[in-house]
N, C-alpha and C positions, 0 to 999 in steps of 0.2 A: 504493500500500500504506500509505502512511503518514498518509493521510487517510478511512482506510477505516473503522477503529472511532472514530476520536474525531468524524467528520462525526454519527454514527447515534445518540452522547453528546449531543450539541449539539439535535440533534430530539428527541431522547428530554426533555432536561431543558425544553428550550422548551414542547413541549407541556404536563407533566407541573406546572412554574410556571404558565401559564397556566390550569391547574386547580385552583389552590392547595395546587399537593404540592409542597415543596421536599426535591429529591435532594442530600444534601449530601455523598456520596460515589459515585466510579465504582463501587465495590464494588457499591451497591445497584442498580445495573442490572444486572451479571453474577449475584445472586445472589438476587433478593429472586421471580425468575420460576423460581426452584428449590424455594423456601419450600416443605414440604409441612407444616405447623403453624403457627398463626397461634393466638398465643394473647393475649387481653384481658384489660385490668386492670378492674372493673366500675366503682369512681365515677368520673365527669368523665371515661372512654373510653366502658363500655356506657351511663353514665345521662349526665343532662344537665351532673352535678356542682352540681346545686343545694337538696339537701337542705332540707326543711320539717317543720315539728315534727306530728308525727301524735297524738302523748300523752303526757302528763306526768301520772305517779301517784307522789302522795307518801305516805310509810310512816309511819305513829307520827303524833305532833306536827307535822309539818311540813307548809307549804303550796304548793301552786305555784309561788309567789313565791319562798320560800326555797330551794326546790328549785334554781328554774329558775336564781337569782343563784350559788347556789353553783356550780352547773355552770358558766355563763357568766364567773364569776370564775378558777376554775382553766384553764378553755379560752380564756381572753384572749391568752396568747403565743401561741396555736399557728396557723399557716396554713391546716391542712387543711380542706378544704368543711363538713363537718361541726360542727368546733367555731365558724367563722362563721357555720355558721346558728346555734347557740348563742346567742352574745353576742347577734347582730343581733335573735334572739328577745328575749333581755332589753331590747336597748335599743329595741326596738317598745313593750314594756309597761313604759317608763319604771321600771326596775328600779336600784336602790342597788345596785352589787356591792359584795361583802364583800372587806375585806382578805385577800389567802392572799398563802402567803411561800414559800421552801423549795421549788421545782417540781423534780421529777424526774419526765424521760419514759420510761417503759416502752415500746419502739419493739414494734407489734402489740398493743400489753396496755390501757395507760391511761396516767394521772398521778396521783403524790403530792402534796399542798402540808399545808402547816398552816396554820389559819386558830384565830386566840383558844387555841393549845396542843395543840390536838386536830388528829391528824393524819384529811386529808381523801384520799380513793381515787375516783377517775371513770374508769371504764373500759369494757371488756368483762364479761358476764358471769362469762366464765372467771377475769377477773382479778381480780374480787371475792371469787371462791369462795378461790383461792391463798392470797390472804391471810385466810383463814377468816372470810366476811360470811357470813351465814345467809339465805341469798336465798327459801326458804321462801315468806316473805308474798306475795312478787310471781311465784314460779315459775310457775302458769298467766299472768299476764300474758305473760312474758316467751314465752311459745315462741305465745301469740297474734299477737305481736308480728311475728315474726321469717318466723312462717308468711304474713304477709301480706308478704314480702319487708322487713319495716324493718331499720333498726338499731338496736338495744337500745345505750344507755349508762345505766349505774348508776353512784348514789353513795353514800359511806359517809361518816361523820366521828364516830371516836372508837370505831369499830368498828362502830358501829349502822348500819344502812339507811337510807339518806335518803329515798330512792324510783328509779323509773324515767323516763326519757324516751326518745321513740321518734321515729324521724327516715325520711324516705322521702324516694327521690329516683327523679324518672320514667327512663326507658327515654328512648333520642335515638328521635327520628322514624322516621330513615332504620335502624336500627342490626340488625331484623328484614330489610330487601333486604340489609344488607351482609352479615349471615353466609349468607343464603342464595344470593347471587353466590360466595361464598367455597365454600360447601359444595360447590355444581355444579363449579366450577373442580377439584374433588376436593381441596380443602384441610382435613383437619383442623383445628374452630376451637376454644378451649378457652379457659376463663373462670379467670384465678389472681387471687385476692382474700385477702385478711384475715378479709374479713367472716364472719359465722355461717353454716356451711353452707345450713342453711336457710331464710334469706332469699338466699343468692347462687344456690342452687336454685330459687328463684320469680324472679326475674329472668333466669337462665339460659334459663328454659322459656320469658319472653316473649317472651326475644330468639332463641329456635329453638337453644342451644347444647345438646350434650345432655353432655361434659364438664367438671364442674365440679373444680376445686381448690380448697377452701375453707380458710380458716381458718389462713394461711400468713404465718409473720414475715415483715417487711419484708428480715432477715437471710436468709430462706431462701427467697428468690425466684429470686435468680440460681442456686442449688443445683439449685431445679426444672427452670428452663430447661435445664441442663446435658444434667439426667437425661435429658428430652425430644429432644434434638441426636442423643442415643444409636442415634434413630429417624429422622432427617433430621435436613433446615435448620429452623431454626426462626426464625418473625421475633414480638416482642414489641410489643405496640403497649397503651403508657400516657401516663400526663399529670404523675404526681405524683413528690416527691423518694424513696421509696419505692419506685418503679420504677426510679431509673437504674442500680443495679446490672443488675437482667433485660435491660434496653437495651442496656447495655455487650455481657452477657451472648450476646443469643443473636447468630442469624448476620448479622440485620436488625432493628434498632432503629429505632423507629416513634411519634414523640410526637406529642402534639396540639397544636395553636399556644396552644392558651387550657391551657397545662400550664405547672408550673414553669419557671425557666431551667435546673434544672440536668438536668433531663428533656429536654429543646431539646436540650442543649451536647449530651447522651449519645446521642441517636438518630442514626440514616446519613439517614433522613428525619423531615420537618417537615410534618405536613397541618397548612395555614397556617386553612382553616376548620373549623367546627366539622358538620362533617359525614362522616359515619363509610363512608361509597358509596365514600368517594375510596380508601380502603385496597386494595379491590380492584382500583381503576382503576389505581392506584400501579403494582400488577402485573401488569396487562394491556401498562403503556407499559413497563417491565421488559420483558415478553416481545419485546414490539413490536420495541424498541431493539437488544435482543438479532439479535431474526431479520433486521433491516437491513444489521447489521454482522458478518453471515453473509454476506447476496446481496454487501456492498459489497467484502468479504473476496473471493469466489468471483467476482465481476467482474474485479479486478483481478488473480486468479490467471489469470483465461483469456485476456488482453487482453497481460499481460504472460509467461505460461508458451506462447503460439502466436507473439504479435509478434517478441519479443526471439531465440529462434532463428531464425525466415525472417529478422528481418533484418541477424543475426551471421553467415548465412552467402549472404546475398546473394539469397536467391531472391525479396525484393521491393526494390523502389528505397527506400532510408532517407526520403523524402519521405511515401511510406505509411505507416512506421513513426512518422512524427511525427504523422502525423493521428490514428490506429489511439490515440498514447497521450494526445491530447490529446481524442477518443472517451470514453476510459474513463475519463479524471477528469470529463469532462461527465457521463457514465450514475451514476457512481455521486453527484454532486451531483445529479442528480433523483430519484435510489432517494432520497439521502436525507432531500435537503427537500421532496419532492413533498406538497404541500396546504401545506407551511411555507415558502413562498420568504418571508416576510416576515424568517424570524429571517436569512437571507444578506443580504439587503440592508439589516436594522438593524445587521448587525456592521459592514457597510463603510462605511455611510452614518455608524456611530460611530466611523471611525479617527481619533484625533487630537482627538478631541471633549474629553475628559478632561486630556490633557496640554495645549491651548491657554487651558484656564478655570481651568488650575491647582489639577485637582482629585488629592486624593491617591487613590493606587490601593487598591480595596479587600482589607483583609486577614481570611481568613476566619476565622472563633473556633476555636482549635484545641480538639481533644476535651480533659475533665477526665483527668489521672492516675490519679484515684479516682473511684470511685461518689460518692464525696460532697464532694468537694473541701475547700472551705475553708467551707462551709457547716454553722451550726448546728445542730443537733440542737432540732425544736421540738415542745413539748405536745402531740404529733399522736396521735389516737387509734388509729392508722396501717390504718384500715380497707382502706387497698389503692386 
C-alpha cells in the first residue's frame, strides 16, 4: 500500500521529464487530468514571442527615425517581447535614442516619460484616447492594423500625435494540433490576452480557438480565472511576469521554459521546450499516472484484503502468505514501470552516488508569496 501511488509518481514524472514537461508538484498529476479549461496567454504561449515591426506611420513633422527612437527610448527599461523588438529595431537602423526621464508604467495601458519638458505617452490605443490624444489622423490605420492580427502602439509628446507602429508576431508551429488535441480531449480552450480584441480575434481563429478574452489588465487576470473555476478546474498556461498571478491562480499553472522566472517559480509545471503539443501530453501522462495508481491501489487491496484473512486464520501455511505478498509488490513494480524499468535501476544504481562525491542534496525553489515577489514593476506594454 505504501508504494502504491508514489511508485505510479515516479513513472508518471520520468516519463513526463523525458518529454520536456517538468511536474513540479504531486498536485499536478491528481489534478491537471481533471482540467476541463485550459486557457492561453497569446504572446510567447500562442505566438513564437518574437514580435517584428510590420509599420511605422508618423503624424505631422515627424519621421521614422524620430518616431521609431522615441518609442525605443521610452521602451529601453522594459522586458516585455515587444518593447525588445522596439529598441533592437532602432539599434538595427543605427538610431541616436533621445534622452527621457521620469518612467511610469501603466501595467495593461503604456508609459509616461519626459523627454526636453514635454511629457511623452506610448501605449495602447485606448490609453492614448484616456489621456485625451486625438487619434483621428491615424484611426483607419489603426483598426487596418489590428485587423490583420498586429499590435498597435502609439505615441504622443506634448499632447500631439507622434505616429503609429505596428508589430506582429507569428503563430508557434505546433500551437493549431495542440488546441485541436485539446479540443477532442473535450477540453474547453480559451485565449486571455491584453491585446486589442481584434487582433487577439485573428490569431484566435489561426490557432482554431473560438473563445477569446480580450483586452484584460494584467491586475484582472487572476479575477478571470476565478470567474472560470466557477465552471470547473481550470489550468492556465503562460510565459510572462503578467501571468503569474492566473498561474498562482487557477487549479494548474503551466509556464513555458523560455518564460520569465517568476512565471517558472508560479507554475505546478514547466514545459522545458518550446513547443506547445506537450500541454496536452502533460495531461495525457496526468491521466496515465492517475489510472496506474488506481490498478496499483486495487492490486494491493486484493492481494492484501484475500491474503491477510486466510492467513490470520490459518486456512493457508504463512509461507504462502509470504510469497502471495512479496507477489504483489513485484505486480505492482511492473504495472508501474512497465516500458520504464530504466528509471528503477537509475535510482538504485544512484544510491550513495551523491553523498560519496560530496555533492549537496538538491533543494527545490519554493513557490513566491506573491504574484510578484520582490520583482520590479517594468515599462511593459503588458500586452498579455
Amino acid at each position: 500500500m505504501g508504494i502504491s501511488a508514489p511508485l505510479s509518481i515516479v513513472r508518471g514524472a520520468g516519463e513526463a521529464a523525458d518529454r520536456g514537461i517538468l511536474m513540479r508538484t504531486g498536485e499536478a498529476f491528481q489534478t491537471f487530468r481533471q482540467v476541463s479549461h485550459v486557457v492561453l496567454d497569446k504572446t510567447g504561449t500562442l505566438t513564437e514571442g518574437k514580435p517584428v515591426l510590420k509599420a511605422i506611420r508618423p503624424v505631422g513633422n515627424h519621421d521614422v527615425a524620430s518616431l521609431l527612437g522615441l518609442v525605443a527610448a521610452v521602451e529601453a527599461t522594459s522586458e516585455h517581447p515587444l518593447a525588445k523588438a522596439l529598441v533592437g529595431a532602432a539599434f538595427d537602423r543605427d538610431l541616436d535614442l533621445p534622452t527621457v526621464a521620469e518612467f511610469q508604467a501603466m501595467p495593461g495601458k503604456g508609459i509616461t516619460a519626459w523627454h526636453h519638458g514635454a511629457q511623452v505617452l506610448v501605449g495602447s490605443p485606448a490609453f492614448l484616447r484616456e489621456n485625451g490624444i486625438d487619434l483621428s489622423p491615424i484611426e483607419a490605420d489603426i483598426k487596418i492594423e489590428q485587423e490583420a492580427g498586429c499590435t498597435v502602439i502609439l505615441a504622443a509628446e506634448d499632447a500631439a500625435l507622434v505616429g503609429l507602429i505596428s508589430l506582429g508576431d507569428r503563430l508557434k508551429p505546433d500551437a493549431r494540433k495542440a488546441i485541436d488535441t485539446l479540443r477532442a480531449a473535450g477540453v474547453n480552450v480559451i485565449m486571455l490576452t491584453g491585446d486589442n480584441a481584434t487582433a487577439a480575434k485573428k490569431i484566435a481563429a489561426e490557432a482554431g480557438i473560438e473563445t477569446v478574452i480580450a483586452e484584460v489588465l494584467p491586475q484582472d487576470k487572476a479575477a478571470t480565472i476565478r470567474g472560470l473555476q466557477r465552471n470547473g478546474k481550470v489550468a492556465m498556461v503562460g510565459d510572462g511576469i503578467n501571468d503569474a498571478p492566473a498561474l498562482m491562480q487557477a487549479d494548474v499553472g503551466i509556464a513555458m521554459g523560455s518564460g520569465t522566472d517568476i512565471a517558472i517559480e508560479a507554475a505546478d509545471i514547466v514545459i522545458m521546450r518550446p513547443e506547445l503539443t506537450l500541454v496536452p501530453l502533460a495531461r495525457v501522462i496526468s491521466a496515465r499516472s492517475y489510472r496506474k495508481m488506481v490498478q496499483n491501489v486495487a492490486l494491493a487491496f486484493c492481494f492484501n484484503g484475500i491474503g491477510i484473512p486466510l492467513a490470520a486464520t490459518g486456512l493457508i501455511n504463512p509461507v504462502w502468505a509470504m510469497i502471495a505478498m512479496a507477489a504483489s509488490v513485484t505486480l505492482i513494480f511492473i504495472n508501474s514501470l512497465h516500458g520504464r524499468a530504466n528509471i528503477f535501476f537509475g535510482a538504485v544504481a544512484g544510491v550513495g552516488v551523491s553523498s560519496a562525491h560530496g555533492a549537496q542534496p538538491h533543494r527545490p525553489k519554493s513557490r513566491l508569496s506573491g504574484p510578484f515577489g520582490g520583482c520590479r514593476k517594468t515599462g511593459i506594454l503588458n500586452e498579455g
